[in-house]
C-alpha positions as CSV (number, residue, x, y, z in Angstrom):
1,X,0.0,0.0,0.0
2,X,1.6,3.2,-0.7
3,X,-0.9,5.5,0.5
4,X,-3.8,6.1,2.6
5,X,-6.8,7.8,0.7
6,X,-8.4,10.9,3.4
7,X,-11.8,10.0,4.4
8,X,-14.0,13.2,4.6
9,X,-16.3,11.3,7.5
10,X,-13.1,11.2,9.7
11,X,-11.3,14.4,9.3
12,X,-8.6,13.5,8.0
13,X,-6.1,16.0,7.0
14,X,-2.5,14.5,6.4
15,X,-0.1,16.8,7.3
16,X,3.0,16.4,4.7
17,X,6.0,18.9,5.8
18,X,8.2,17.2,7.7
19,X,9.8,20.2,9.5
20,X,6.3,20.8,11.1
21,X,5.8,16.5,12.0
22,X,9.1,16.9,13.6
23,X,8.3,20.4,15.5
24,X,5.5,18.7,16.9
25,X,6.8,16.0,18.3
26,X,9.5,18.2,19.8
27,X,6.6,20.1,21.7
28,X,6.7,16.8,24.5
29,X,9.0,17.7,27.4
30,X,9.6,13.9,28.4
31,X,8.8,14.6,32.2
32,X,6.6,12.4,34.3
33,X,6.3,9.6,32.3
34,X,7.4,7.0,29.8
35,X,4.6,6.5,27.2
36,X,3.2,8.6,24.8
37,X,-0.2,7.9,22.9
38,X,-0.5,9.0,19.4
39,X,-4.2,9.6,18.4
40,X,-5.2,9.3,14.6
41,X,-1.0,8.4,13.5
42,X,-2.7,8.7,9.7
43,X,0.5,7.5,7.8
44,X,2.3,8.2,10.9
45,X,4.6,11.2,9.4
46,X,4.6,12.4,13.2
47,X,4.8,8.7,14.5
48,X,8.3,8.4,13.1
49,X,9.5,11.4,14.9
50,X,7.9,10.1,17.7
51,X,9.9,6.5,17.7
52,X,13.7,8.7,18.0
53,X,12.2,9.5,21.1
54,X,13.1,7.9,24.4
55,X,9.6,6.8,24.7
56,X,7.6,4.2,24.6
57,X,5.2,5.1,21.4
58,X,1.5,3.8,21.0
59,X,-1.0,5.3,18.7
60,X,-4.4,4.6,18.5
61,X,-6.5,5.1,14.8
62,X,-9.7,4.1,14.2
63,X,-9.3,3.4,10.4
64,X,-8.5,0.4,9.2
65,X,-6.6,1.7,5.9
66,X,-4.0,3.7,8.6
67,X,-4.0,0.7,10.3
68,X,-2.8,-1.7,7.8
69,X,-0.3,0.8,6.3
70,X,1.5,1.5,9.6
71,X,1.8,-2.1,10.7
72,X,3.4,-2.3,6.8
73,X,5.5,0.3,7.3
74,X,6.5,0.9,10.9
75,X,7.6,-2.5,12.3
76,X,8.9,-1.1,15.3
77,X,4.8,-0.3,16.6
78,X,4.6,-3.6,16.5
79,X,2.3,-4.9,19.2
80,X,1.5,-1.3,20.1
81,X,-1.1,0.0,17.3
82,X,-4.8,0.4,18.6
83,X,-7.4,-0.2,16.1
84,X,-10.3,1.4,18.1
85,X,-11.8,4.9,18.9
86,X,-10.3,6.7,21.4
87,X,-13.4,8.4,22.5
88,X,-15.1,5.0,23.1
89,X,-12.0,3.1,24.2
90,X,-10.8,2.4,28.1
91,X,-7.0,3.2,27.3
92,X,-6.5,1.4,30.6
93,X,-7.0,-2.0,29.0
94,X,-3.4,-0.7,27.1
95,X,-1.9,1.6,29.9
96,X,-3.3,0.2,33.4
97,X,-3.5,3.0,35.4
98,X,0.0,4.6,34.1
99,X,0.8,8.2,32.8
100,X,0.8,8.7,29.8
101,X,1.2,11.7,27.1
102,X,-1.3,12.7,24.3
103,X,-0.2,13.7,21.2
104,X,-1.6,13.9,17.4
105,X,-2.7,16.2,14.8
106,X,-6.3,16.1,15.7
107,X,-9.6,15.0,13.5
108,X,-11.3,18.7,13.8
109,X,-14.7,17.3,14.0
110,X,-13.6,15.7,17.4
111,X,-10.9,17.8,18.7
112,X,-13.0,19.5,21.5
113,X,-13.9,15.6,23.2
114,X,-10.5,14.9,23.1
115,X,-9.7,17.6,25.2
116,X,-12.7,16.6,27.3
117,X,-11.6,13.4,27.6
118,X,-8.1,14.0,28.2
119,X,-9.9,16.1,31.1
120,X,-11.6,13.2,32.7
121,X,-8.4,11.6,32.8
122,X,-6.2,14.2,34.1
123,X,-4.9,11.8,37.1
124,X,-3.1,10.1,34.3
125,X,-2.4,12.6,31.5
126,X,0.9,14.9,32.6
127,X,1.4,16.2,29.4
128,X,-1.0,17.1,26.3
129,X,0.1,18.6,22.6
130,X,-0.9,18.3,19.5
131,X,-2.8,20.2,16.3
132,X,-5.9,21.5,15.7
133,X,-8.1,24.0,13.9
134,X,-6.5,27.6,15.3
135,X,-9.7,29.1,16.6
136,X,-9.9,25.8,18.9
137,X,-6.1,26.3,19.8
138,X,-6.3,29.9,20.5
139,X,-9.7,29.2,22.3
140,X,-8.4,26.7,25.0
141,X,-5.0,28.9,25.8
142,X,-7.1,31.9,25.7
143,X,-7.6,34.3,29.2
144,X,-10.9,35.9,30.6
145,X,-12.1,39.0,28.7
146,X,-11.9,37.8,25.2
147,X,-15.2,36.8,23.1
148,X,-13.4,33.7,22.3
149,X,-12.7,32.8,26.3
150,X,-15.6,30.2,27.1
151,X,-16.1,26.5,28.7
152,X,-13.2,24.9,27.2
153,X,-10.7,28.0,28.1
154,X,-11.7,27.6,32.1
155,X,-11.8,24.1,32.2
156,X,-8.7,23.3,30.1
157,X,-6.4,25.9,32.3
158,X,-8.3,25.2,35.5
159,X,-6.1,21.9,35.6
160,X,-3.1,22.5,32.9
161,X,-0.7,25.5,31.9
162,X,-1.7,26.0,28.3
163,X,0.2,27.4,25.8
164,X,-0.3,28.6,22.0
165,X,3.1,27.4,20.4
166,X,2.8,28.1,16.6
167,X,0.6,28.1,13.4
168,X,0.3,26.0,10.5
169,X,-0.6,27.1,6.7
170,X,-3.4,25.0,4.9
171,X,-1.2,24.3,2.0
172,X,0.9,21.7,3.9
173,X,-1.9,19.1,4.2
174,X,-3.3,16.7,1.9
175,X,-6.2,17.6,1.5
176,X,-5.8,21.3,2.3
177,X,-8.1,22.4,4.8
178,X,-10.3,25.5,4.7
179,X,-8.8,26.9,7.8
180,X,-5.4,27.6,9.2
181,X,-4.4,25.2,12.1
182,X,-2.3,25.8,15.2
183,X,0.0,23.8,17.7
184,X,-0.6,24.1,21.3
185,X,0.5,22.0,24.6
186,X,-0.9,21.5,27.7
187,X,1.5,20.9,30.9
188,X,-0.4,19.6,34.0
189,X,0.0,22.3,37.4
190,X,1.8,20.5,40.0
191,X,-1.3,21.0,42.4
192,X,-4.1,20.7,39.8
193,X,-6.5,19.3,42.4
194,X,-8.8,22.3,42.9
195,X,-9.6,23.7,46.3
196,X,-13.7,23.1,45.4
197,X,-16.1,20.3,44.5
198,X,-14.6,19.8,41.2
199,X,-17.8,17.8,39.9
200,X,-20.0,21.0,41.3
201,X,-16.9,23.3,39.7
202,X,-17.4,21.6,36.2
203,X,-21.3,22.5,36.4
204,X,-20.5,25.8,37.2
205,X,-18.6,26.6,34.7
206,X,-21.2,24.6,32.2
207,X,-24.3,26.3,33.2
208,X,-22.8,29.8,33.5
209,X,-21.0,29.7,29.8
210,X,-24.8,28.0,28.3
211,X,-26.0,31.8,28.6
212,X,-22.7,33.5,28.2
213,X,-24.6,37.1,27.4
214,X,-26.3,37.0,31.0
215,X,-24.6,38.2,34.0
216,X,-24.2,35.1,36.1
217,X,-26.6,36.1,38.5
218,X,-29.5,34.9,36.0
219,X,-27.5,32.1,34.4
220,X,-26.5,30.3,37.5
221,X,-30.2,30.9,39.2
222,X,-30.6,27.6,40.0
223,X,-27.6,27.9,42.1
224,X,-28.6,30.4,44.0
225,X,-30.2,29.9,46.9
226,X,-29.3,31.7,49.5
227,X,-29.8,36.0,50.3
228,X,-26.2,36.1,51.2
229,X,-25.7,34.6,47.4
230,X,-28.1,37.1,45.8
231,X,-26.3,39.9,47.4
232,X,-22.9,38.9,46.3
233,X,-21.0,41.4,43.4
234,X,-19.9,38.3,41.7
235,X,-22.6,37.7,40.3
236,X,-23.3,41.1,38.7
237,X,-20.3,39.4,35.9
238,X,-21.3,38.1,32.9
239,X,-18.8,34.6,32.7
240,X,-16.2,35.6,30.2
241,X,-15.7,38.3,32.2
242,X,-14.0,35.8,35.7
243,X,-10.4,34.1,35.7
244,X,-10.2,30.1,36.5
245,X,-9.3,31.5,40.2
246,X,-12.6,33.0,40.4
247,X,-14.9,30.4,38.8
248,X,-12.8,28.7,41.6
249,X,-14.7,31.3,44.1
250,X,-17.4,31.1,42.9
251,X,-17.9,27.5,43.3
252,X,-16.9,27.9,47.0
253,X,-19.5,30.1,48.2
254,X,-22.4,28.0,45.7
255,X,-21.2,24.8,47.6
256,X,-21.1,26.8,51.4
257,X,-24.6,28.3,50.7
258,X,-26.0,24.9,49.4
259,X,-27.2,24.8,45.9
């Protein structure tokens, strides 16, 4: 097989500058652990960048054609290709419990439940980098005040430092996309458990962002139950307006007040 034909349904993009495949995989700082997942390898032109590393490499794609090409091509993934879908897949049946990095140049259509995912698992995910459409990128490392600051922005940085590293032109994929892409990587805080119910936090953060142009004293009324709570400033915000510290806040007094 000498290539992989895209599939529309799947995203698929192939990236084909090498300089790029190779910058990305030098976005992983090696620190706190040993393995790396790949997710949708493609015809793995940042897998082999990935194998020079000191790292155990596994990728996981969900179509078959990638599949059979990189076990033709890539002996050295031997016994470490997952055919299946990351999104419906435990990873623990492959990395029991361990930490592991994520890394890929994302399907767009899916990006944002990668992240979400990777968020479910942040007890085992140090480390997070990878591609995707540039408004998602700029979206997840952007701060409060922007238009663009929302749901994913709050929860992404509540638990990891996120940075925007660099852009990518359309012209160097195959197919082209219709939008620019951009690189970004997520480093987990050293104390990322936060100092409030983080289920409550998560619903919070949810609820307020559902009805971003109210202030979140009538998006979050269901929370508030208390006079103390109707009286507080805070709530006079609209959500784009609060840092992760005080989303943090604000969870606090919802969870002392009872919701």
């Amino acid at each position: 097989m000498d290539k992989v034909r895209a599939k529309k349904h799947l995203g698929q993009h192939f990236l084909t500058d090498e300089n790029i495949a190779k910058n990305i995989a030098d976005t992983l700082t090696l620190n706190g652990y040993q393995k790396v997942l790949e997710i949708g390898p493609g015809m793995g032109v940042l897998t082999k960048y990935l194998l020079e590393k000191p790292i155990e490499t596994f990728v996981i794609e969900i179509d078959t054609e990638s599949v059979t090409y990189l076990e033709t091509h890539y002996p050295k993934l031997q016994g470490h290709i997952i055919s299946k879908d990351f999104l419906k897949y435990n990873i623990n049946e492959v990395f029991q419990n361990e930490p592991f990095a994520i890394i890929g140049n994302y399907p767009y259509n899916i990006s944002s439940q990668i992240v979400f995912r990777t968020l479910e698992m942040r007890d085992q995910i140090p480390e997070f980098s990878g591609m995707f459409q540039k408004e998602v990128a700029e979206r997840i490392c952007e701060k409060a005040g922007s238009k663009t600051y929302g749901i994913l922005s709050v929860l992404t940085q509540a638990f990891y430092e996120a940075d925007y590293l660099f852009t990518v032109p359309e012209h160097v994929f195959n197919p082209p996309p219709k939008v620019k892409s951009g690189v970004l990587r997520l480093i987990r805080k050293e104390n990322y458990h936060l100092p409030c119910d983080e289920k409550l936090f998560f619903s919070v953060v949810k609820q307020a962002f559902n009805q971003r142009r109210k202030t979140l004293r009538n998006s979050l009324k269901s929370f508030i139950n208390s006079d103390n709570l109707k009286e507080d400033s805070i709530f006079d915000l609209r959500p784009e307006q609060l840092p992760v510290e005080q989303f943090i806040e604000l969870t606090q007094k919802i969870a002392a007040y009872g919701v």
